[in-house]
C-alpha positions in Angstrom: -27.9 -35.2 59.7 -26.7 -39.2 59.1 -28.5 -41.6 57.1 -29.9 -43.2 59.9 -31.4 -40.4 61.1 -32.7 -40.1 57.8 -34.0 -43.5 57.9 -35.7 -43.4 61.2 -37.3 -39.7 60.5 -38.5 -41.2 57.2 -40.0 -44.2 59.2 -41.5 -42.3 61.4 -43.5 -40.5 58.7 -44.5 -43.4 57.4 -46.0 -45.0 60.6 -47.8 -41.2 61.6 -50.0 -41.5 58.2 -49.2 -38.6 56.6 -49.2 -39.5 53.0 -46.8 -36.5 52.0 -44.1 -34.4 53.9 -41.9 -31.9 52.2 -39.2 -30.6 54.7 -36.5 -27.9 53.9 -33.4 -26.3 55.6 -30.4 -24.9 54.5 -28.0 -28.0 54.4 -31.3 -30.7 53.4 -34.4 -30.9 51.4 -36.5 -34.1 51.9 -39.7 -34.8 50.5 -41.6 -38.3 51.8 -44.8 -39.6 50.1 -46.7 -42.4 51.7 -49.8 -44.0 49.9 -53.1 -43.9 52.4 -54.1 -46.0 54.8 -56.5 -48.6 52.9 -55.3 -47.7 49.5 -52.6 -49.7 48.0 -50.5 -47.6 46.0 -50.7 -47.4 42.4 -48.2 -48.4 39.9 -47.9 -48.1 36.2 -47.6 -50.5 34.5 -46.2 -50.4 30.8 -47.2 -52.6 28.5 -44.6 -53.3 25.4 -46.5 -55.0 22.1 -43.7 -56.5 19.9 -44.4 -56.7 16.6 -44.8 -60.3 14.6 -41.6 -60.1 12.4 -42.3 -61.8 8.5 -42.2 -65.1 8.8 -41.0 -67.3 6.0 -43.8 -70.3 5.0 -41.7 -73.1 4.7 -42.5 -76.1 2.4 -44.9 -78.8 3.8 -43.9 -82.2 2.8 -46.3 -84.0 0.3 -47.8 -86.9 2.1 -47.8 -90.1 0.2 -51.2 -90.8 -1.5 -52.7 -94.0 -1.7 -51.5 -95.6 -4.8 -55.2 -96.1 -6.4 -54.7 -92.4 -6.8 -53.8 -91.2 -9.6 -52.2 -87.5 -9.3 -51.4 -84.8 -12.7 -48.8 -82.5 -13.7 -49.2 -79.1 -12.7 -49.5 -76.8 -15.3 -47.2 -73.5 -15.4 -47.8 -70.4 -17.5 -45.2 -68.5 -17.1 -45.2 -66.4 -20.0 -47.5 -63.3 -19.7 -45.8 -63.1 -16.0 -42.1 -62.6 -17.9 -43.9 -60.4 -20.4 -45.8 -58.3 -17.8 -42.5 -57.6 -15.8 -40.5 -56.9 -18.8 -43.5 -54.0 -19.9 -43.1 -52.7 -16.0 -39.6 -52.5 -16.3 -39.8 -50.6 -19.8 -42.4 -48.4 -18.4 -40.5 -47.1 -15.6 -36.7 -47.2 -17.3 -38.2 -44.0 -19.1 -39.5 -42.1 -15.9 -37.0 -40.9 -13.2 -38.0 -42.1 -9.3 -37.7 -40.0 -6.9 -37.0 -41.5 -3.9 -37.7 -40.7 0.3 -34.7 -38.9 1.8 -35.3 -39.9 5.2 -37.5 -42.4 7.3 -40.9 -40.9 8.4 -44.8 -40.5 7.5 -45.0 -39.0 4.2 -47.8 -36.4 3.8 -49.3 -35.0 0.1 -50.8 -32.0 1.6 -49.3 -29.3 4.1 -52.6 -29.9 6.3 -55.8 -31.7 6.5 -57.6 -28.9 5.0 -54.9 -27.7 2.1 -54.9 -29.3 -1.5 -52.2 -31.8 -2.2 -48.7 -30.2 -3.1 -49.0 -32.1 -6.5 -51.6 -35.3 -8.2 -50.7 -37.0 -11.4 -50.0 -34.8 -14.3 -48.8 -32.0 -12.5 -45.6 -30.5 -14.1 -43.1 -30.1 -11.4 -40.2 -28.0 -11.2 -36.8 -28.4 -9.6 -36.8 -26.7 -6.1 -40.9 -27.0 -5.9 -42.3 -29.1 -2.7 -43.6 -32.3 -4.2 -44.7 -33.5 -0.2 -43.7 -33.5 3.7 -42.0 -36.2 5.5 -42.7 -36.2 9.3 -39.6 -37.3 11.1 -39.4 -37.2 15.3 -42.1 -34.6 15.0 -40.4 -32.1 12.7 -42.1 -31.5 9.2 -39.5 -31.9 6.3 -40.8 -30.3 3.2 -39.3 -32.1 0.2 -38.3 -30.6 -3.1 -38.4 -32.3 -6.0 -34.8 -32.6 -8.0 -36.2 -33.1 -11.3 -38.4 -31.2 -13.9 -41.3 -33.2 -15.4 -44.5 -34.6 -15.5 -46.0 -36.5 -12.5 -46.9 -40.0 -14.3 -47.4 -42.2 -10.7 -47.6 -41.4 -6.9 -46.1 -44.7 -5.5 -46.9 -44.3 -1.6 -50.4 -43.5 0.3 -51.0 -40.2 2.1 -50.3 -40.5 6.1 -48.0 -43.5 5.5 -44.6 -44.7 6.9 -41.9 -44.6 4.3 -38.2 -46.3 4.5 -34.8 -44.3 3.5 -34.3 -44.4 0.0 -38.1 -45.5 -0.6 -39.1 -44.8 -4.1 -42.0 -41.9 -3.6 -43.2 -40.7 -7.3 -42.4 -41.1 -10.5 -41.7 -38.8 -13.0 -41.9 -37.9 -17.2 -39.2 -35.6 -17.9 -39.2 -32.7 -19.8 
């Protein structure tokens, strides 16, 4: 059989109102469906939400003020800022991060309904699941690599997590 035979059979079809045909032989399989008369025929349609990127605020210019005004120095602390830094920095110098191996969801507990695989204080051992990291729908139990005291859990149950995101921290022993 030609295509235009093909054609003018699958025309025909269409103009008998048969909304679906399925015809086999040996050398040819068709299969013609037709929406019904009166009905248009449905589509999907897909809608794609793009997400607002950060957007940097950029500096509005001051407008000039009338010159009875009279306008004052901002005053700047910066000091318990640089001193509150410095004690974070000292804090966590002495704890070893453990960091996301992979992007994904990170998970505390093994279920809904099981306890968390550790909280803050735990002692942890090298080789002991510390949490799960969902990734394309495959669980990913993590280990931890250290020994030590959990001091901090720095990411939310159910939450996505980057590559190299730091994930606990922890007193070693």
């Amino acid at each position: 059989m030609d295509y235009k035979k093909i054609q003018d059979f699958v025309r025909a079809i269409a103009k008998s109102g048969a909304t679906e045909v399925h015809i086999e032989t040996d050398e040819l399989k068709i299969t013609v469906k037709t929406p019904q008369k009166g009905k248009v025929a449905q589509t999907e349609t897909t809608y794609i939400q793009q997400i607002p990127l950060a957007t940097q605020v950029t500096a509005v210019p001051q407008m000039q003020m009338a010159p009875q005004m009279q306008t004052m120095q901002p005053v700047t602390t910066t000091t318990p800022v640089v001193e509150a830094e410095k004690k974070e920095e000292d804090i966590s110098s002495k704890y070893i991060t453990i960091k996301a191996p992979m992007v994904g969801t990170f998970y505390r507990k093994p279920s809904p309904d099981k306890p968390v695989y550790v909280s803050i204080g735990d002692n942890i051992e090298t080789g002991k699941t510390i949490c799960i990291i969902e990734a394309m729908k495959l669980f990913n139990e993590i280990e931890a690599e250290v020994s030590g005291k959990v001091v901090k859990i720095l990411v939310d149950d159910a939450t996505p997590i980057e590559f190299d995101q730091p994930l606990f921290l922890v007193d070693p022993a």
